[in-house]
C-alpha positions as CSV (number, residue, x, y, z in Angstrom):
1,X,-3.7,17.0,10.3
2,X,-1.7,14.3,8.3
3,X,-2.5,12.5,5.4
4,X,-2.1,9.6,3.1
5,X,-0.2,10.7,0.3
6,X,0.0,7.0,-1.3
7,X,-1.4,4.1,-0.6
8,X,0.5,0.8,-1.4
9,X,0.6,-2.7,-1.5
10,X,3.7,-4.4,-1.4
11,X,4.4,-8.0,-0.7
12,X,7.6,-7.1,0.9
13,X,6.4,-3.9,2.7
14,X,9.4,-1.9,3.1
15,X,12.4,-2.4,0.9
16,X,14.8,0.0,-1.1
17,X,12.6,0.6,-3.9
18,X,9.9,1.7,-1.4
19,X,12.2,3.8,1.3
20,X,13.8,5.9,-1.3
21,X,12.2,6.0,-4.8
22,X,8.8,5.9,-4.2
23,X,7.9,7.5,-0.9
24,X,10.4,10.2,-2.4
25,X,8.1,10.5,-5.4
26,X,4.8,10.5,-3.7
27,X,6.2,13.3,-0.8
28,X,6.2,10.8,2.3
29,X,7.9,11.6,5.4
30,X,6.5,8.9,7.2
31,X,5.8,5.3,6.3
32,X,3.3,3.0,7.9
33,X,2.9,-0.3,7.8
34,X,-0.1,-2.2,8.1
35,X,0.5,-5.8,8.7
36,X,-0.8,-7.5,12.0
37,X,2.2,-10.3,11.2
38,X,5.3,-8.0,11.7
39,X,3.3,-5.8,14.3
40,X,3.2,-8.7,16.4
41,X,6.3,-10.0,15.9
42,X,9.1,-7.6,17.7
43,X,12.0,-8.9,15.7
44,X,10.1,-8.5,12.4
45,X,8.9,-4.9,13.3
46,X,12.7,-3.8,14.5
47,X,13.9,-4.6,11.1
48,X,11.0,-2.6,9.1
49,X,11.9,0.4,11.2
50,X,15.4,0.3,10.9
51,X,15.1,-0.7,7.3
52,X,12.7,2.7,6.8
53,X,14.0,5.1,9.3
54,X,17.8,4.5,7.4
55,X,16.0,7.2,4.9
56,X,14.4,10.1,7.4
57,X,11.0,8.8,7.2
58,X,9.0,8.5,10.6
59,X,8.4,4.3,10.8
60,X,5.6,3.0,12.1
61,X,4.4,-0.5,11.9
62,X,0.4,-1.1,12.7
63,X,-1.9,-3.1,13.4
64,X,-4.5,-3.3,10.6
65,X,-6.9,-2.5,12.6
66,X,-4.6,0.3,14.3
67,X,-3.8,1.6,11.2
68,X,-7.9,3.1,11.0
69,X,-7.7,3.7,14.9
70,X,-5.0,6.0,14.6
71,X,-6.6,7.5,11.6
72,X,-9.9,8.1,13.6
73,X,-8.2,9.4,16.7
74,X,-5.4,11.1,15.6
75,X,-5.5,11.7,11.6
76,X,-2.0,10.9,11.4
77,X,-0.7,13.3,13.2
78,X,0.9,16.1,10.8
79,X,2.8,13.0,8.7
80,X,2.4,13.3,4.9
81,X,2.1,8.8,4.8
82,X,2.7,6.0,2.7
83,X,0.4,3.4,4.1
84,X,1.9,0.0,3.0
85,X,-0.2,-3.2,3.3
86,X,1.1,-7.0,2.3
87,X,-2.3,-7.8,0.0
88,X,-5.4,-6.1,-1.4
89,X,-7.7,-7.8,1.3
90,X,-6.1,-5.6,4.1
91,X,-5.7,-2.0,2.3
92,X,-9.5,-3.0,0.8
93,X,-10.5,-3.6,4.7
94,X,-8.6,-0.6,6.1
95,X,-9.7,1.6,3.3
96,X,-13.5,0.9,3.5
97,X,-13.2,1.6,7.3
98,X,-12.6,5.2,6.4
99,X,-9.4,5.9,5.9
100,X,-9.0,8.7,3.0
101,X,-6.9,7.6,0.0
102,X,-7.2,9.5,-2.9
103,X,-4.3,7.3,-5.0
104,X,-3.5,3.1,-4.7
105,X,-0.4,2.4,-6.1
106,X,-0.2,-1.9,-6.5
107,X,3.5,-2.4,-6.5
108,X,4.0,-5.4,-6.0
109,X,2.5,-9.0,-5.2
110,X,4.2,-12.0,-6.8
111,X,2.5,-14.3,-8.9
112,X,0.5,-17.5,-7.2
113,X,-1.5,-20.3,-8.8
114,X,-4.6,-18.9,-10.3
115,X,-3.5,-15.1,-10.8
116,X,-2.6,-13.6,-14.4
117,X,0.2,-11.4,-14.3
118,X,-0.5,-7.2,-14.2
119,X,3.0,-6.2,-14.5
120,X,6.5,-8.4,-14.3
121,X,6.3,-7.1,-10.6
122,X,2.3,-7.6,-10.0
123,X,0.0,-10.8,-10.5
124,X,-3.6,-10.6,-8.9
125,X,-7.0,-13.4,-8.9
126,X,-10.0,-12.1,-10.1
127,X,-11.4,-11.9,-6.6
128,X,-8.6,-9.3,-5.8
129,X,-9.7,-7.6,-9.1
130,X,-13.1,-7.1,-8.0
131,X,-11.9,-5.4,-4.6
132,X,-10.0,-3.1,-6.7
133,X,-12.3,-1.9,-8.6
134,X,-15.3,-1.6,-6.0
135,X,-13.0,0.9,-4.4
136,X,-12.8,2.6,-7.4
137,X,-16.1,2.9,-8.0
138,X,-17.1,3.3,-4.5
139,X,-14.1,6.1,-2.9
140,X,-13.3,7.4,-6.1
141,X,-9.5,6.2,-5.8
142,X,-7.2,6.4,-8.6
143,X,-5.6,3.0,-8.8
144,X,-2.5,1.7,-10.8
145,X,0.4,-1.1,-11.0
146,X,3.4,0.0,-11.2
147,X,6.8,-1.5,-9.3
148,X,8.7,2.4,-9.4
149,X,8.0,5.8,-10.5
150,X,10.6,4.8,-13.3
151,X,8.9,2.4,-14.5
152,X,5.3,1.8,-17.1
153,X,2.0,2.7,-15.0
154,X,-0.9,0.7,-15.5
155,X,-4.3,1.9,-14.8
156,X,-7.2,-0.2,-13.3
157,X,-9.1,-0.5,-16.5
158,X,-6.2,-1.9,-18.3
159,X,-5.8,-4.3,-15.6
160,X,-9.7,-5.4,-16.2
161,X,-9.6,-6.2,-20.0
162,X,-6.8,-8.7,-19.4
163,X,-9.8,-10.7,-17.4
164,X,-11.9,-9.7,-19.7
């Protein structure tokens, strides 16, 4: 039986930051992307996999929806993951469908009209704040923002009092 060592949420989904230093950290040997975009797109989803695969790590890029179906039917197999979702809607979605996460790592989601900046790498809306910390309070996961395992972690309830 697999598991989901780290869940992420990157903008970007796969880049070098993410394919060596922090699937590294977390003890991935598989990365999976959740993005129904790129999993429909074949040109899109030939460049994730080469871009992941370059390191060793099993690619595979999901539906969001696909992403739960193979965790119900097949509890990712004997891969140790790093499930990697575009926004905070679709891990929120994915994870409240059942699949276990025990640590949500936001790494990074540039900054938009109406969000207050996290960290340089992470800006999020209140709305996205709220999911956040309903699945904290509801799974139990450990949440934080931070860009690379070399760089400052912020926690969930830091990220609150700056809406505060």
């Amino acid at each position: 039986m697999g598991k989901v060592v780290l869940a992420r949420v990157d903008s970007r989904l796969i880049h070098g930051q993410v394919a060596t230093n922090v699937s590294k950290s977390a003890g991935a040997n598989a990365l999976f992307v959740a993005d129904d975009v790129s999993a429909n797109d074949d040109f899109t989803k030939n460049i994730i996999v080469s871009a992941g695969s370059q390191t060793g790590h099993k690619v595979r890029v999901l539906k969001e929806d696909g992403a739960v179906r193979y965790w119900n039917d097949r509890q990712y197999d004997d891969f140790n993951v790093m499930l990697i979702t575009k926004s905070i809607e679709v891990m929120y979605k994915i994870l409240k469908a059942g699949v276990p996460v025990s640590e949500l790592n936001i790494g990074g989601i540039p900054q938009t009209p109406g969000t207050i900046k996290v960290i340089n790498e992470v800006a999020i809306n209140k709305e996205q704040l709220d999911l956040l910390v309903d699945l904290k309070q509801s799974l139990g996961i450990n949440i934080y923002f931070q860009a690379t395992p070399s760089l400052k972690k912020v926690s969930l309830d830091e990220a609150v009092k700056m809406f505060a």
